[in-house]
N, C-alpha and C positions, 0 to 999 in steps of 0.2 A: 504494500500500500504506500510504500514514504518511498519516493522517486527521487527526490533532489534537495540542496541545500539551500536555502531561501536567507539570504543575513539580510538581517536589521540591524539598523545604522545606530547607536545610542550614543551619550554623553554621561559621564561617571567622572565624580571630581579623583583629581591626581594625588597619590604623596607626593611630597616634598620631593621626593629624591628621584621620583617618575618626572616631574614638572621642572626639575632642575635638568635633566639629562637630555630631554626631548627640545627644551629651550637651546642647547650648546650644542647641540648637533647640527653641521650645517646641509645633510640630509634627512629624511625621515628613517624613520626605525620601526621595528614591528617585533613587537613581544609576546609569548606568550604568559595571561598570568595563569597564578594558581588557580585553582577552582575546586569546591565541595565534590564530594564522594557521591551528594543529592546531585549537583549541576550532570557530573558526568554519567550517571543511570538515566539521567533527564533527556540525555544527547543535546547538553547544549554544551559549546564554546565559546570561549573568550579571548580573545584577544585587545591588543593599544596599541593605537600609533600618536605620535604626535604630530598629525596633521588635522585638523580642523572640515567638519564638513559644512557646507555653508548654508546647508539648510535644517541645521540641528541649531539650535541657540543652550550656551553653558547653562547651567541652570546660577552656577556660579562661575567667578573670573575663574582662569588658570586651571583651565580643564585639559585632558587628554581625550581622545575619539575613543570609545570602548563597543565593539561588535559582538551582537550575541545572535549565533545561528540554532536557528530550529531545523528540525527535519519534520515542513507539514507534510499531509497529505497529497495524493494528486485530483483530488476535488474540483475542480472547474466549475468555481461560484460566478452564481449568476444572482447580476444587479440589478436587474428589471420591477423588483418591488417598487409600490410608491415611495416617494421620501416622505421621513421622516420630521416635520417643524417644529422646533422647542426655540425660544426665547432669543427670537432670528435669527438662527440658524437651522440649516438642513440637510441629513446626513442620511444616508441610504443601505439597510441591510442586505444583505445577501438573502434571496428566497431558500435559502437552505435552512436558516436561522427557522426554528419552531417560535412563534408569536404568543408571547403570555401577556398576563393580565396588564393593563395599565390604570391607576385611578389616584386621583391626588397630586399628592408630589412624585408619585414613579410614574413620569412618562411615558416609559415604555420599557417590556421585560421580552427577550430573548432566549432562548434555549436552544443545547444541542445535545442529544441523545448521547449516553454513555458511549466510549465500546471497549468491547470487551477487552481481557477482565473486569473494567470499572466500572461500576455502579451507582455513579453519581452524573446525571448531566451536567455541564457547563451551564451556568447558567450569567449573562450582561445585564445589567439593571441600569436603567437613565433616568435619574431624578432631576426635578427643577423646582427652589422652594420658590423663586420671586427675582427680582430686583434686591440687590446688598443681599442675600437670603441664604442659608445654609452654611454662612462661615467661611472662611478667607480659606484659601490654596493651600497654605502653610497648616491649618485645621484638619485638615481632609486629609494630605500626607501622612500627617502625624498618627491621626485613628488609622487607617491604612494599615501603615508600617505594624503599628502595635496589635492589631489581628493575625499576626503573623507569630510563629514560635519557633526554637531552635531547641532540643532537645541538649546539644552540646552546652547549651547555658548563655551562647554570643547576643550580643545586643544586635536584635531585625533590623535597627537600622547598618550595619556593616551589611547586611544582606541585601539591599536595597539598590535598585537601579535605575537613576531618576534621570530624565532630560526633556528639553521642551520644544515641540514642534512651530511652528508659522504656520497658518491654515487659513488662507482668502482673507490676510488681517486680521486674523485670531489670534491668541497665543492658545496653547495645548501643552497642558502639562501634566504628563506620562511616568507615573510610578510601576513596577515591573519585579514583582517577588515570587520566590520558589520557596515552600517550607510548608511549615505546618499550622494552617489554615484553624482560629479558631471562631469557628461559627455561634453565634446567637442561635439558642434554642427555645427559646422562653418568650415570656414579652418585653416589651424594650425596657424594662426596668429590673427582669427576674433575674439577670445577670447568669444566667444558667448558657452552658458551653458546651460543644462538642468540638471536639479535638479532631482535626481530620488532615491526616498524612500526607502529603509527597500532593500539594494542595499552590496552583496558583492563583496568584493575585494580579490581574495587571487596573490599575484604574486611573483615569484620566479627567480630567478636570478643564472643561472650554472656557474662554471669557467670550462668550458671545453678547452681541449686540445688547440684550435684555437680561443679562445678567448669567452668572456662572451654572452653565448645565456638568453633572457628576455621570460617568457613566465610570461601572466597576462591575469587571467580568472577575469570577470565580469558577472552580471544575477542580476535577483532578488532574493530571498534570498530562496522560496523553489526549482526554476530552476538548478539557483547555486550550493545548498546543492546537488542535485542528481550528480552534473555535478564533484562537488569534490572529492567525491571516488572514482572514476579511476583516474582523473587526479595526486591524490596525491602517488596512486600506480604508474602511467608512470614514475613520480619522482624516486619512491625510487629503482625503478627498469631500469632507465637509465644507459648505458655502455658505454665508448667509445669504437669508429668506430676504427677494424679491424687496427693494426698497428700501434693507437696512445698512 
């Protein structure tokens, strides 16, 4: 079923001594780094150079380029659904994508069937509270990250891989986790969890026209990985709505 290598382009801030080395060199360089024992059962890699791409924006100064390849599927998603309008902008699912409930603040819910072994769908969720509504970028990172756990005991955010897109004068800012997903099981105040393994996160955060739309896909980690190639094309291919 996995045919080819597909890299996605990210941004990850540098050490000292990666951001000193890559500055004095007067070619580019390419490294591989280290990577988890989860990254490599994942099939993803990593690599850094220090050349800059120009349609990634740092999230902070004195960044390195950092690339992390999947191996999706050979799925041949089809764009033809209606778009998608939240708070002027307009982003377009894949008909592949299973269609669930929207009401309130969840704009719109997504799904993609397990496969097998796993037993959990993928599942994207798109909330919009308002105008100033739902909490600043730096909010949403933060809860994010900390949904995330590491059994070795490291702080999620060292596991964390953040950078920010341009999108038809948007900015898109794109959080990117592998680990152990702890899920809300209760009601939003029971505090009750479920622990669920070898679990991604990716979630992104628009500044669109009418304020900040949240979209955060979850799954297990080969449901996810399929669920991530379109989702991160809907991204880069998001416009605003007609007039704004």
């Amino acid at each position: 079923m996995i045919k080819r290598l597909v890299t996605l382009t990210v941004l990850a801030v540098a050490t000292a001594l990666l951001l000193a080395a890559a500055c004095s060199s007067e070619k580019e360089e390419t490294s591989t780094t280290d990577i988890s024992q989860d990254q490599q059962d994942s099939k993803i890699q990593l690599k850094m150079t220090g050349a800059e791409d120009s349609i990634f924006l740092p999230v902070v100064a004195g960044t390195i380029r950092q690339e992390v390849q999947y191996q999706p599927t050979d799925i041949v998603w089809d764009y033809g659904r209606e778009p998608v309008t939240v708070a002027g902008m307009q982003f377009v699912p894949p008909i592949q994508y299973v269609q669930g409930p929207a009401s309130g603040q969840r704009a719109a819910t997504f799904l993609y069937p397990p496969i097998e072994p796993e037993r959990d769908s993928a599942m994207l969720a798109v909330f919009y509270f308002g105008p100033d509504q739902g909490g600043s970028v730096e909010d949403n990172m933060e809860r994010w990250i900390r949904q995330m756990h590491y059994d070795d005991g490291r702080d999620p955010h060292s596991a964390a891989i953040r950078y920010n897109l341009q999108v038809d004068g948007m900015t898109a800012h794109v959080l990117s986790m592998f680990g152990t997903y702890k899920q809300q099981t209760g009601g939003a105040m029971s505090g009750e969890m479920a622990f669920k393994d070898r679990y991604r996160l990716v979630g992104v955060v628009f500044e669109a026209p009418e304020g900040n739309v949240f979209f955060k896909l979850t799954g297990p980690d080969e449901t996810a990985r399929v669920m991530i190639e379109p989702f991160m094309h809907m991204v880069k291919t998001a416009k605003k709505a007609s007039g704004k």
